[in-house]
C-alpha positions as CSV (number, residue, x, y, z in Angstrom):
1,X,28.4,31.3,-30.8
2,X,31.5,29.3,-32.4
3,X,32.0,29.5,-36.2
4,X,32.5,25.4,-36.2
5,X,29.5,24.3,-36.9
6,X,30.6,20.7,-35.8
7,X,31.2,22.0,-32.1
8,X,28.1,21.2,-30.8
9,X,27.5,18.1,-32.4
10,X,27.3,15.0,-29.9
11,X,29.1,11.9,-30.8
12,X,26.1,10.3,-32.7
13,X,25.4,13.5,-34.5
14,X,28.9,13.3,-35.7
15,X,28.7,10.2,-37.2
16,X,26.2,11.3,-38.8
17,X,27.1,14.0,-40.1
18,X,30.3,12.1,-41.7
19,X,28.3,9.0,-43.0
20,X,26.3,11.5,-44.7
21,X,29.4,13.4,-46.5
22,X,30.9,9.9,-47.2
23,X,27.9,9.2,-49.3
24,X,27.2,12.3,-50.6
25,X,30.8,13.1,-51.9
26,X,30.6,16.4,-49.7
27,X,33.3,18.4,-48.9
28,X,32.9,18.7,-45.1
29,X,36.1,20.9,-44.6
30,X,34.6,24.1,-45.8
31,X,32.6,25.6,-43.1
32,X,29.9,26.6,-45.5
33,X,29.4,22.8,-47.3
34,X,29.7,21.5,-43.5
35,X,26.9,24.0,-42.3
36,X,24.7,23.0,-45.5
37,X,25.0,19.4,-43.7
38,X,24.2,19.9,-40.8
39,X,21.2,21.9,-41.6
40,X,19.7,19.1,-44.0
41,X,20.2,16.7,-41.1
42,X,18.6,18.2,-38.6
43,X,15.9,19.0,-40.7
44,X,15.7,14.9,-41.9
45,X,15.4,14.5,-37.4
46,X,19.8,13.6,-38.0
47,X,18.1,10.8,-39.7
48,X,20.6,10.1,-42.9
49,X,18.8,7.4,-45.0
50,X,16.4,10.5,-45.0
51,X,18.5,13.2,-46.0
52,X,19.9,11.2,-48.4
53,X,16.8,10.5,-50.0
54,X,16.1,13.9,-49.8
55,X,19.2,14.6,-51.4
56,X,18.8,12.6,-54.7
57,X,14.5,12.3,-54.4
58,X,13.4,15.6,-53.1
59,X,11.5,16.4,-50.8
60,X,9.2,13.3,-51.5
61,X,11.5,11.4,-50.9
62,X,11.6,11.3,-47.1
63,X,8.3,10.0,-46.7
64,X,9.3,6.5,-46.1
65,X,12.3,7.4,-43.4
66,X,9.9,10.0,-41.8
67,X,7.0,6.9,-40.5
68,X,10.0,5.7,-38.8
69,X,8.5,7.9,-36.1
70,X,5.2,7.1,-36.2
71,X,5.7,5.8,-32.6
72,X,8.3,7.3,-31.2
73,X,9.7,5.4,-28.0
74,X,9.2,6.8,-24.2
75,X,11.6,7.7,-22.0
76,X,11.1,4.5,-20.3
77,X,11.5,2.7,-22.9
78,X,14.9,4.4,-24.2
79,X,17.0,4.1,-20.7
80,X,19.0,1.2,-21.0
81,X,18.8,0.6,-24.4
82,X,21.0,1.3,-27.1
83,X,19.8,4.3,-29.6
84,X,20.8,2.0,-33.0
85,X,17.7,0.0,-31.6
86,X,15.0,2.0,-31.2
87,X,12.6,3.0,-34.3
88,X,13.6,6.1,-35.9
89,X,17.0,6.0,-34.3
90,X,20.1,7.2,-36.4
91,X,21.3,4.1,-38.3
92,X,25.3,4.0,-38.1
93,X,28.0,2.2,-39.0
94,X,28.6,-1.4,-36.9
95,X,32.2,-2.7,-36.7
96,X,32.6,-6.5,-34.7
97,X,30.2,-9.3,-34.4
98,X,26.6,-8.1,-34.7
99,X,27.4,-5.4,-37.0
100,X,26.4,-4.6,-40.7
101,X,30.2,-3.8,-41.5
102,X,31.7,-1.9,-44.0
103,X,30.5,-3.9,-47.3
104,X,26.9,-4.6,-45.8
105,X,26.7,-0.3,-44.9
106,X,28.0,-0.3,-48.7
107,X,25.3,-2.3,-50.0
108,X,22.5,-0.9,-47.8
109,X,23.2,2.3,-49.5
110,X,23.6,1.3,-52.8
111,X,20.7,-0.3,-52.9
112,X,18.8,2.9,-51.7
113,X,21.0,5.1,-54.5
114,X,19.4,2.5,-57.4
115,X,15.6,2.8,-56.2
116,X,15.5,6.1,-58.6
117,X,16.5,4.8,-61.6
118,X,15.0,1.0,-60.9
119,X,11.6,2.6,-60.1
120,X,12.2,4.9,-63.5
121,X,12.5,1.3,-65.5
122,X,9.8,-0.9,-64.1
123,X,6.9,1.5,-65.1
124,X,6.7,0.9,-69.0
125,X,7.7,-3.0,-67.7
126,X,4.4,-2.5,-65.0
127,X,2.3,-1.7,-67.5
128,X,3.4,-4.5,-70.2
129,X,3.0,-6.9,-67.9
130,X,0.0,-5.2,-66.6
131,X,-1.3,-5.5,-70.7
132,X,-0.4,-9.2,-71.2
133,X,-2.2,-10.2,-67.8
134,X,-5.2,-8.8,-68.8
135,X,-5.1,-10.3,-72.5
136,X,-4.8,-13.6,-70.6
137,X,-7.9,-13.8,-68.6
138,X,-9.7,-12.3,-70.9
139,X,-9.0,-15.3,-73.1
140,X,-9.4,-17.5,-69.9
141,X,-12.8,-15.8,-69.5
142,X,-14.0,-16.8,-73.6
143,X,-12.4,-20.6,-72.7
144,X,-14.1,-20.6,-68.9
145,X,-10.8,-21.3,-67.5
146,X,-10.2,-21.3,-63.9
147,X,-6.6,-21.9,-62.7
148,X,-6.4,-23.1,-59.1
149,X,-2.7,-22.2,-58.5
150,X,-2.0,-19.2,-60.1
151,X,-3.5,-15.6,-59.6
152,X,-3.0,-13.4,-62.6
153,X,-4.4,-10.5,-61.0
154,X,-2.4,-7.3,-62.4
155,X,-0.1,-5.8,-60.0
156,X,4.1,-4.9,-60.5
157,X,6.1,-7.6,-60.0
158,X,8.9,-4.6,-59.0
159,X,7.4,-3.3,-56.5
160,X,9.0,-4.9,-52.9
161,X,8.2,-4.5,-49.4
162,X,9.8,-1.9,-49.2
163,X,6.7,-0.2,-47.7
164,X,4.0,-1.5,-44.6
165,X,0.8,-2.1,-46.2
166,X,-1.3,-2.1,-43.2
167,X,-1.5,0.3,-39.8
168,X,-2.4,-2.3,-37.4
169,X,-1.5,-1.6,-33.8
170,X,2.1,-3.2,-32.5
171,X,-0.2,-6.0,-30.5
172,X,-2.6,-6.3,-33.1
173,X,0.1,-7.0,-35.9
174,X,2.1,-9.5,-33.6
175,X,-1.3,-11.4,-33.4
176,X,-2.2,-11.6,-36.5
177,X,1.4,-12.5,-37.5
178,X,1.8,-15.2,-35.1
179,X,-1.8,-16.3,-36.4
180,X,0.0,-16.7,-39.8
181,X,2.8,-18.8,-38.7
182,X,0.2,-20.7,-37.2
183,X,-1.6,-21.4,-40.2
184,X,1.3,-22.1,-41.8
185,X,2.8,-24.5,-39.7
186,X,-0.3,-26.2,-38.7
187,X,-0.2,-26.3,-34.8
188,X,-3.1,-26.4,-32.8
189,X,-2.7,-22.6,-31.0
190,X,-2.7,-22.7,-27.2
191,X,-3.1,-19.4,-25.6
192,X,-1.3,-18.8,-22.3
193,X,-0.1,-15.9,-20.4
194,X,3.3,-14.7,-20.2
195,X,5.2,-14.2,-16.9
196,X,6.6,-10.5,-18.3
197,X,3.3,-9.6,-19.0
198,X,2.6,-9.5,-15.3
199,X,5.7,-8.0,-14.5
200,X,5.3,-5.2,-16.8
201,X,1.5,-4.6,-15.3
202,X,-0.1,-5.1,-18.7
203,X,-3.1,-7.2,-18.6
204,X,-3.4,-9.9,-21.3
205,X,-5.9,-10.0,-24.0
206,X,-6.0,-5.6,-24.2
207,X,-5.3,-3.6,-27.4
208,X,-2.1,-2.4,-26.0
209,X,-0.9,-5.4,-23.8
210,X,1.4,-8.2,-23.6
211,X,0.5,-11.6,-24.1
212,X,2.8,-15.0,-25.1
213,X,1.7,-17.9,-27.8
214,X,3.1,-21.0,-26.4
215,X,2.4,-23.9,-28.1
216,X,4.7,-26.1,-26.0
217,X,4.6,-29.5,-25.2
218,X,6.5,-31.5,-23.2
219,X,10.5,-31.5,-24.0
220,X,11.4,-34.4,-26.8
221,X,7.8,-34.5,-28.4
222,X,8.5,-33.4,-31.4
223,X,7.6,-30.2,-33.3
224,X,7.0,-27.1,-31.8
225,X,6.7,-23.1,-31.7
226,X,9.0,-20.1,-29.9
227,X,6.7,-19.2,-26.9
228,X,6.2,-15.6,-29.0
229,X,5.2,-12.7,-26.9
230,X,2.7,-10.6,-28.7
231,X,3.1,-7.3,-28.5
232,X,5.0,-3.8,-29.6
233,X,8.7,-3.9,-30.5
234,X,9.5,-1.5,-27.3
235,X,7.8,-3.6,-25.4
236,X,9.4,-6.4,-25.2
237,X,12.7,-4.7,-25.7
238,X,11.5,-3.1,-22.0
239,X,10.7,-6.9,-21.6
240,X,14.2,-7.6,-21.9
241,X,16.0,-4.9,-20.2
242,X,14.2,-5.3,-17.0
243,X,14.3,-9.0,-16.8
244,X,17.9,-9.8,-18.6
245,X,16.6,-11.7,-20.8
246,X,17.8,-12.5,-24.4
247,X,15.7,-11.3,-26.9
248,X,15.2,-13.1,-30.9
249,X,14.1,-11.2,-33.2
250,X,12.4,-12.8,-36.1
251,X,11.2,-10.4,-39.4
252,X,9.1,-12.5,-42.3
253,X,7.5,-11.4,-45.2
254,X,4.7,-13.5,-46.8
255,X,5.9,-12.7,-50.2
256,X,9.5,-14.0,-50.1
257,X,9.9,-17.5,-51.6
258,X,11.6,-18.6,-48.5
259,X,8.9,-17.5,-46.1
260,X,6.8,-21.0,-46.1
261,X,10.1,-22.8,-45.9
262,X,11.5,-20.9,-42.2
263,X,8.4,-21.2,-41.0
264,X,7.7,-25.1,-41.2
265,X,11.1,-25.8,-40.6
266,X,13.0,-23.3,-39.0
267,X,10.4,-21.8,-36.4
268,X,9.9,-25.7,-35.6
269,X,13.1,-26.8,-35.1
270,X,12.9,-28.8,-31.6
271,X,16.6,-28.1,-31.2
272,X,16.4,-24.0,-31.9
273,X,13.4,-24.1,-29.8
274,X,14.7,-26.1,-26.4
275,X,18.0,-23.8,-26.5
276,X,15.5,-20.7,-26.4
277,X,13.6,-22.2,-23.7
278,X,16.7,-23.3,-21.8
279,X,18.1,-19.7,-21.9
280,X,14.8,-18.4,-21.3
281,X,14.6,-15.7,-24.3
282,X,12.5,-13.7,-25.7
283,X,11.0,-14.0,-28.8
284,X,9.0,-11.7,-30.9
285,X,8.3,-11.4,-34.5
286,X,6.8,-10.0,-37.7
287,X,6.1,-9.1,-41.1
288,X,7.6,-6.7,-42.7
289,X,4.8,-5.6,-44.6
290,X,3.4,-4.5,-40.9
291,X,4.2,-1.0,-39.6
292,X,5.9,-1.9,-36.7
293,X,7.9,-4.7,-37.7
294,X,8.8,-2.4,-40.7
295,X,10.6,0.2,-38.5
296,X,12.4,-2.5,-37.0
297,X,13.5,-3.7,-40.2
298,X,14.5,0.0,-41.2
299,X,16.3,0.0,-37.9
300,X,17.8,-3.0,-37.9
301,X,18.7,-2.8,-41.5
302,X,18.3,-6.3,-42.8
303,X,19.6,-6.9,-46.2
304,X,17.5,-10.2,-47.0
305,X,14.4,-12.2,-45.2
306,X,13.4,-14.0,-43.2
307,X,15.9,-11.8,-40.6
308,X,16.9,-13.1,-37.3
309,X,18.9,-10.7,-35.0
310,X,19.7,-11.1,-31.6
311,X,19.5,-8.5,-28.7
312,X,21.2,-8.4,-24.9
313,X,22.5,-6.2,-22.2
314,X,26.1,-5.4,-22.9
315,X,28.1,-3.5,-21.1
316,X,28.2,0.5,-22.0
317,X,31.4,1.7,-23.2
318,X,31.6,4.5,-26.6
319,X,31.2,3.3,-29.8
320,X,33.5,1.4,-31.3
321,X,35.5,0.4,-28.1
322,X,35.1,-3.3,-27.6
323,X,34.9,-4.7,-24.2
324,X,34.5,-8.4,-22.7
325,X,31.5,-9.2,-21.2
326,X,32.9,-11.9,-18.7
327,X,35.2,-9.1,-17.0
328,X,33.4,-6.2,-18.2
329,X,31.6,-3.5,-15.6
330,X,28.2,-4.2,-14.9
331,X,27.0,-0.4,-14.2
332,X,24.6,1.3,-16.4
333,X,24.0,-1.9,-18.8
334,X,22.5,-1.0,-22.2
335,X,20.4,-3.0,-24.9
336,X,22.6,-3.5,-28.1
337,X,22.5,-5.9,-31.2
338,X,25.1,-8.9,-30.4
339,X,24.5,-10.9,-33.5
340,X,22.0,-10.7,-36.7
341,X,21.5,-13.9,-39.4
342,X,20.0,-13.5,-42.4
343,X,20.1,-15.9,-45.9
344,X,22.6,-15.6,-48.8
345,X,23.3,-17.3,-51.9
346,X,25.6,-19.3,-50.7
347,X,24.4,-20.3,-47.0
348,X,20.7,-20.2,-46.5
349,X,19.7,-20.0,-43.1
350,X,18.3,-23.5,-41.7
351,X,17.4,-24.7,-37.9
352,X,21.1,-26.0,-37.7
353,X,22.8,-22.9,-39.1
354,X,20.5,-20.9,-36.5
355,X,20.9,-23.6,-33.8
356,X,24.9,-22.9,-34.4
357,X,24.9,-19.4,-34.7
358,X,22.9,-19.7,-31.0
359,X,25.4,-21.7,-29.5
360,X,28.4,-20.3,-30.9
361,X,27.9,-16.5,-31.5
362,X,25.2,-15.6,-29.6
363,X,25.4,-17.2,-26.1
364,X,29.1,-15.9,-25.6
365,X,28.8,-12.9,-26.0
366,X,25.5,-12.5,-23.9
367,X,24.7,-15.5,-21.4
368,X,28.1,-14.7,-18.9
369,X,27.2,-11.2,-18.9
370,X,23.6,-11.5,-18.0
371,X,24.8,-14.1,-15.7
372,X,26.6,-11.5,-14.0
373,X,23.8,-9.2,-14.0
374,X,21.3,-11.5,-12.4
375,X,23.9,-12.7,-10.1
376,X,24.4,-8.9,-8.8
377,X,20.6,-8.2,-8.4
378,X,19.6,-11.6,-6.4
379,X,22.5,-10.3,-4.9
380,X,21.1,-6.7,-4.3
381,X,17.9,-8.7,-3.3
382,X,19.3,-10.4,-0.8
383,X,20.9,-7.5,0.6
384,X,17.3,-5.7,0.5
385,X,15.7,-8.4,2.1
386,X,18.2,-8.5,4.6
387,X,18.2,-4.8,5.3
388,X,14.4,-5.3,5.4
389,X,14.5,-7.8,7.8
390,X,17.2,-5.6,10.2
391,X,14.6,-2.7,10.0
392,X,11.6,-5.2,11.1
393,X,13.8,-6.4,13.5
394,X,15.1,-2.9,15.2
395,X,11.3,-1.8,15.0
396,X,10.4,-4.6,16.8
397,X,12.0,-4.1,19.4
398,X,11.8,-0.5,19.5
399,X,8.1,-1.9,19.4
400,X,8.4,-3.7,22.2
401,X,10.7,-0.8,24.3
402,X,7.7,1.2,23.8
403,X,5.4,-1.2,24.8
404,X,7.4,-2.2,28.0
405,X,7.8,1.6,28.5
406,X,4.5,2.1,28.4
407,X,3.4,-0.9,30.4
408,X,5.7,0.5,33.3
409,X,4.3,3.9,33.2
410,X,0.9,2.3,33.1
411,X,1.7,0.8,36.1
412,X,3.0,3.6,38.0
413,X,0.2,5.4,36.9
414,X,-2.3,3.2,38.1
415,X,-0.1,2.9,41.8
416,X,-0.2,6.5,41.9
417,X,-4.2,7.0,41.2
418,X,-4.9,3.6,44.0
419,X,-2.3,6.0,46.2
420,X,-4.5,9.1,45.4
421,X,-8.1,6.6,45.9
422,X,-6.7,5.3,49.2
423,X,-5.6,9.0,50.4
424,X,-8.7,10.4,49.3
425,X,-10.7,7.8,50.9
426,X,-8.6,7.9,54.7
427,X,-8.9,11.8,54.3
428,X,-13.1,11.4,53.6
429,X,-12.8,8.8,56.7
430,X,-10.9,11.2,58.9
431,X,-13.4,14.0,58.2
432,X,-16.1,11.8,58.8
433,X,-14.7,10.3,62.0
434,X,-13.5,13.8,63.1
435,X,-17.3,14.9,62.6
436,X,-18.8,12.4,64.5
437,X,-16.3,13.2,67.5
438,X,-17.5,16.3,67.1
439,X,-20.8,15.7,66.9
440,X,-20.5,13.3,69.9
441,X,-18.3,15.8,72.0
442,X,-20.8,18.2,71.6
443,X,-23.7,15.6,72.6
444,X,-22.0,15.0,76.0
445,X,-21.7,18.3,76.1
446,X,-25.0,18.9,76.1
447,X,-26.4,16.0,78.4
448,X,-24.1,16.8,81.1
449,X,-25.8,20.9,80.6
450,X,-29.2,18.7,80.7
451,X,-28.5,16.8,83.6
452,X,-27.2,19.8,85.6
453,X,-30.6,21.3,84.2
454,X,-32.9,18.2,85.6
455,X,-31.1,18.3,89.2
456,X,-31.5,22.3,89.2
457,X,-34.8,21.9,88.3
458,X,-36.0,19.1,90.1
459,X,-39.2,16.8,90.0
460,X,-42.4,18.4,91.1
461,X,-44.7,16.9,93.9
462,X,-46.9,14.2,93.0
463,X,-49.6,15.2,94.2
464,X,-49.6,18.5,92.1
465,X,-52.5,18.7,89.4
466,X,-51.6,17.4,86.0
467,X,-48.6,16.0,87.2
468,X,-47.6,12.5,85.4
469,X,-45.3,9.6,86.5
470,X,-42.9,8.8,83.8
471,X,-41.6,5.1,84.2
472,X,-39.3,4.0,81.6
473,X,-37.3,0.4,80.8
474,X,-34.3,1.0,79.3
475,X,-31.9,-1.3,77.4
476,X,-30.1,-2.8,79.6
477,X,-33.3,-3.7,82.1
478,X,-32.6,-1.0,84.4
479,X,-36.2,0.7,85.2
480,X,-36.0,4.3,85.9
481,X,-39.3,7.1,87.3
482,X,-39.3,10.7,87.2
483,X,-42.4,13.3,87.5
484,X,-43.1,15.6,85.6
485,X,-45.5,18.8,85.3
486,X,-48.2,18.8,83.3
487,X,-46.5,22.2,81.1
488,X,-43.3,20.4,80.7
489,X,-42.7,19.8,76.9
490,X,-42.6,16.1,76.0
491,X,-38.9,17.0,75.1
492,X,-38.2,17.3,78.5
493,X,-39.2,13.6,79.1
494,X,-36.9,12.6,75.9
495,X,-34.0,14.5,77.0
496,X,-34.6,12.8,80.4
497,X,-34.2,9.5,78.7
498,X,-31.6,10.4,76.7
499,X,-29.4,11.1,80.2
500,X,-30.4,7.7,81.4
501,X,-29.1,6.0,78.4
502,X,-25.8,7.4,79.0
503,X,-25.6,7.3,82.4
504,X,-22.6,5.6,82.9
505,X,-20.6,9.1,80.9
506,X,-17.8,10.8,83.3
507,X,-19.6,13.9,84.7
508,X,-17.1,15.7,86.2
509,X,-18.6,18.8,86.4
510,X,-22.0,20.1,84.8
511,X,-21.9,22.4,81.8
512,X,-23.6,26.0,82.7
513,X,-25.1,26.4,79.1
514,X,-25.3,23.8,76.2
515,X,-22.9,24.2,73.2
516,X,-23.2,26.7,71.3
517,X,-24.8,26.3,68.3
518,X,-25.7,22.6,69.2
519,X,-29.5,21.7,68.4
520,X,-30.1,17.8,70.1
521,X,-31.7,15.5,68.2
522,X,-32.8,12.0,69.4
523,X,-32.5,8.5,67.5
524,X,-35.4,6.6,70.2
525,X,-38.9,7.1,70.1
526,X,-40.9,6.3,73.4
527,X,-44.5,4.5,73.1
528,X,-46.8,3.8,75.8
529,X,-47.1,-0.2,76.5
530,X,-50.7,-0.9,76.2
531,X,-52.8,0.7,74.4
532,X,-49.9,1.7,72.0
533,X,-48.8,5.4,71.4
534,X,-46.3,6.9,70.4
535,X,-45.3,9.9,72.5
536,X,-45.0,13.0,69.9
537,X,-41.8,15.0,69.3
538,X,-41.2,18.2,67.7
539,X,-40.1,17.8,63.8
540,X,-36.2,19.2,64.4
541,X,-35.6,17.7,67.1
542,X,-36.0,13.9,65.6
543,X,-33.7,12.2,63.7
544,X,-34.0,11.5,59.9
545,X,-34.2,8.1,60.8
546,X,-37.6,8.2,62.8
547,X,-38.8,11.2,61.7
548,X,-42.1,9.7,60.5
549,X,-43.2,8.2,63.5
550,X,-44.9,10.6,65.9
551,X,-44.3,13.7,64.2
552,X,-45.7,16.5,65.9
553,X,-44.6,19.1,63.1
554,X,-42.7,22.1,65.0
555,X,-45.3,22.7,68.4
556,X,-44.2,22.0,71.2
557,X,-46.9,19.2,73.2
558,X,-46.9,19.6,76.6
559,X,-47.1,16.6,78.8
560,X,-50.4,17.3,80.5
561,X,-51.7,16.8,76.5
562,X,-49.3,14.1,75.4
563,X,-51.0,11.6,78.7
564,X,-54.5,12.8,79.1
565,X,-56.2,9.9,80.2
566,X,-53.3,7.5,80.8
567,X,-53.8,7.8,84.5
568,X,-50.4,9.0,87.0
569,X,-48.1,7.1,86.0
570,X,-47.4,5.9,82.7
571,X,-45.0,3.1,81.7
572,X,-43.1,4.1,78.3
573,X,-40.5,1.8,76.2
574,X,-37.8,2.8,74.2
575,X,-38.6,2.3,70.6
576,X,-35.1,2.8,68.0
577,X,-32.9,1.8,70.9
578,X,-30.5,-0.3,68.4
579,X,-30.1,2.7,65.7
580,X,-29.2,5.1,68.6
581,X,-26.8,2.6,70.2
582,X,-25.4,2.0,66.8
583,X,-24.8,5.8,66.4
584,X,-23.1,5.4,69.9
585,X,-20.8,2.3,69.7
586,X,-19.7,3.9,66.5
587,X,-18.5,7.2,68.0
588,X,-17.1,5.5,70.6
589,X,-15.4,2.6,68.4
590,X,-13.9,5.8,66.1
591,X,-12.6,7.4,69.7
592,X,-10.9,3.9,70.3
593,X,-9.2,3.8,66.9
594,X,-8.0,7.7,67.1
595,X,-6.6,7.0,70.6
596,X,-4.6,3.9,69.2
597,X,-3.2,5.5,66.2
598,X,-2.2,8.4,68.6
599,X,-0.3,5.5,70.8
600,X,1.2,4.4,67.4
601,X,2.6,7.5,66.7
């Protein structure tokens, strides 16, 4: 750790530090004396009107200086804004325009060195004025007198405002105060809502929000009050940072003689009042005898009341380096008092005096600046907006990429499942058709085994017992007869028919067995004519088309059973002849097709 104990002092503590040894008379070049120093300010929070007063009042002393920090300001609050302007900030010296200067910083302190000895006189004077006050209405009492105009409560007439009377909340204080000038000046009150007060998400009307008393009427009608905003000091000096705004501050106190006077006239003035609302400022106020206003007064550090200062972004540059705000840099803008007016002897301060010190002092030094500033962020606006827009633009049409992308692969997608539908369906088509060829193959198989059968066998005589003549139409009007024995199955007379039908096959030569594993089944039914029977048929051997018409379940019925009683000949008719020509046109149709696609190929 160094020996200097200035070493790790930052600029501000080092003013400081050697405002405090100016008024203290210290010798800051011994390391012990400068250590002493240091110590008391950090322990007054590097606050000097408190280590002073601790200094030449004690410990007691410091009471005043330490409710300074009764509300100490956020971190959002304090970026962007100058330290000299926050409560319970280090008060310094202020060289230029807008500054106390060296005979105000002079006076400030003197007049904080003479509270001892001026509070030491005005007891015994307290309490003789105290005495006489109450010898007087005791006599006003005996005589019944009531004076209308004067109050001769007891109180001491030396004791200022040098203290906040009340702890009202920063919002409730600048309500009640602007209810005051209200009263005073004896406008009708018009509530409306402030534009920052939206901007800064506070809702109007709660304990801790943001609200504006406008009581403005139309431009050249006469009279009027500063739109005030009502709220807490760091507030609307947030207010003013974010939006580049000019802010007006206005401190009162109800007991100074000229209090009535700047209200009515002053607060009024249609003049001061259309150059605020031209430049769009903000305006707060209140009285000192209020704990807020108070620490801006202490801040501040007004000398006399009523107390007008002025606050703007400046550029940032270290103290006591001036810069100009038409050509200064705009980065890293901070809050700082550009101009303060106050009364004096000699020039009391008036609606023209204030509507001068606007135009001349005031606007100069902070309208081109803020120009410049709300020229560069409509300017970074635009640039957002038009970034913005290029991004909406590029993901639109990445949008639509996709969505072309995606409508193509859709597509394909759906060509390639009608492809796979349209395959599957040919292949289920070829199976089928291949099965029927089969199927049909394997029928004329088995007709030319049975027709090779019937000739091998041949027809018995007619004359033999239980034989039965077997007469059959068939579709196409052609009348065929066979005989058969009274044992032969009634298959034997379907299969007959069933040979018939096709007779017109190509029988080259006859098959010596039936297929193998072949089982015939017959789509036709045969009925006598008159009466009308069906002629029975084994179960398996019908299709499932007629397979309920004539069933004969699984035995076999011989034709000797099948004709009893129908005489020696019997006439049958073919009953299902369309389905089974059906099923043949289609095997034959799905031959034709195969044999063109093979001449295709």
């Amino acid at each position: 750790m160094s020996d200097d104990p200035l070493a790790s002092l930052s600029p501000a503590q080092r003013d400081s530090f050697e405002t405090f040894n100016a008024f203290t008379a210290r010798d800051s070049n011994t390391p012990e004396e400068a250590r002493k120093s240091v110590e008391m300010l950090r322990d007054a929070g590097w606050d000097v009107q408190t280590a002073i007063a601790r200094v030449y009042d004690g410990p007691a002393g410091s009471a005043a200086s330490t409710s300074r920090h009764a509300y100490p300001p956020t971190n959002d609050d304090a970026d962007g804004v100058d330290e000299a302007l926050l409560p319970g900030a280090t008060p310094r010296r202020q060289s230029g325009t807008g500054g106390l200067g060296t005979g105000a910083v002079g006076l400030y302190y003197l007049r904080q060195a003479l509270a001892v000895p001026i509070s030491i006189i005005s007891v015994p004077l307290a309490l003789l004025y105290n005495f006489a006050s109450a010898i007087v209405l005791f006599i006003a009492r005996i005589f019944r007198l009531r004076p209308a105009t004067a109050s001769f409560r007891p109180r001491n007439p030396f004791a200022g405002a040098g203290r906040p009377r009340t702890t009202l909340s920063p919002s409730a204080a600048a309500e009640q105060w602007v209810q005051s000038v209200e009263r005073t000046t004896g406008l009708a009150r018009r509530g409306g809502r402030d534009d920052s007060s939206a901007a800064s998400g506070v809702q109007v009307g709660s304990s801790s929000g943001l609200s504006r008393r406008s009581t403005l009427p139309p431009p050249g009608s006469g009279s009027r009050l500063p739109s005030f905003v009502i709220g807490g000091y760091n507030q609307v000096l947030r207010i003013a940072r974010d939006e580049m705004r000019l802010l007006m501050v206005v401190l009162t106190s109800e007991e100074n003689e000229r209090d009535e006077r700047f209200k009515k006239e002053v607060l009024t003035s249609e003049e001061v009042n259309q150059v605020l609302e031209e430049e769009n400022a903000v305006v707060w106020g209140g009285d000192v005898s209020d704990r807020d206003a108070y620490q801006v007064g202490q801040t501040l550090s007004y000398i006399a009341l009523p107390f007008v200062a002025f606050i703007s972004l400046q550029p940032s540059a270290p103290p006591g380096v001036s810069t100009n705000p038409s050509t200064a840099s705009t980065a890293s803008p901070r809050l700082r008092l550009i101009s303060r007016l106050e009364p004096t002897p000699s020039n009391p301060l008036t609606a023209a005096s204030l509507h001068a010190h606007i135009m001349t002092s005031v606007l100069p030094r902070s309208k081109p600046f803020l120009a410049r500033l709300k020229t560069q962020k409509a300017q970074r606006e635009a640039d957002r907006r038009a970034r913005e827009d290029a991004e909406r633009r590029v993901l639109e049409n990445a949008r639509r990429d996709e969505e072309r992308v995606l409508a193509v692969r859709r597509r394909e997608e759906e060509r390639k499942r009608a492809e796979a539908a349209e395959r599957e369906k040919r292949e289920k088509e070829a199976r089928e058709r291949e099965e029927k060829e089969r199927d049909a193959a394997l029928a004329r198989g088995w007709r030319s085994w049975k027709r090779g059968e019937l000739k091998r066998k041949g027809e018995p005589a007619a004359d033999q017992p239980g034989a039965v003549r077997v007469a059959v139409r068939l579709g196409s009007g052609k009348r065929v007869m066979r005989t058969f024995a009274a044992a032969d199955g009634t298959e034997e007379v379907y299969a007959w028919v069933e040979c018939e039908l096709e007779e017109g096959e190509e029988d080259t030569s006859a098959a010596a067995s039936p297929p193998a594993g072949y089982q015939q089944r017959y789509h036709f039914r045969l009925a006598t004519t008159f009466p009308r029977q069906i002629i029975p048929l084994p179960s398996h051997l019908a299709s499932p088309s007629i397979a309920n018409l004539g069933d004969a379940g699984s035995a076999t019925i011989t034709v000797g059973e099948a004709f009893a009683g129908l005489g020696k000949t019997v006439n049958l008719v073919v009953d299902g002849l369309q389905e089974r020509r059906r099923m043949s046109m289609s095997s034959r149709e799905d031959e034709d097709s195969e044999e063109e696609l093979e001449e295709d190929d």
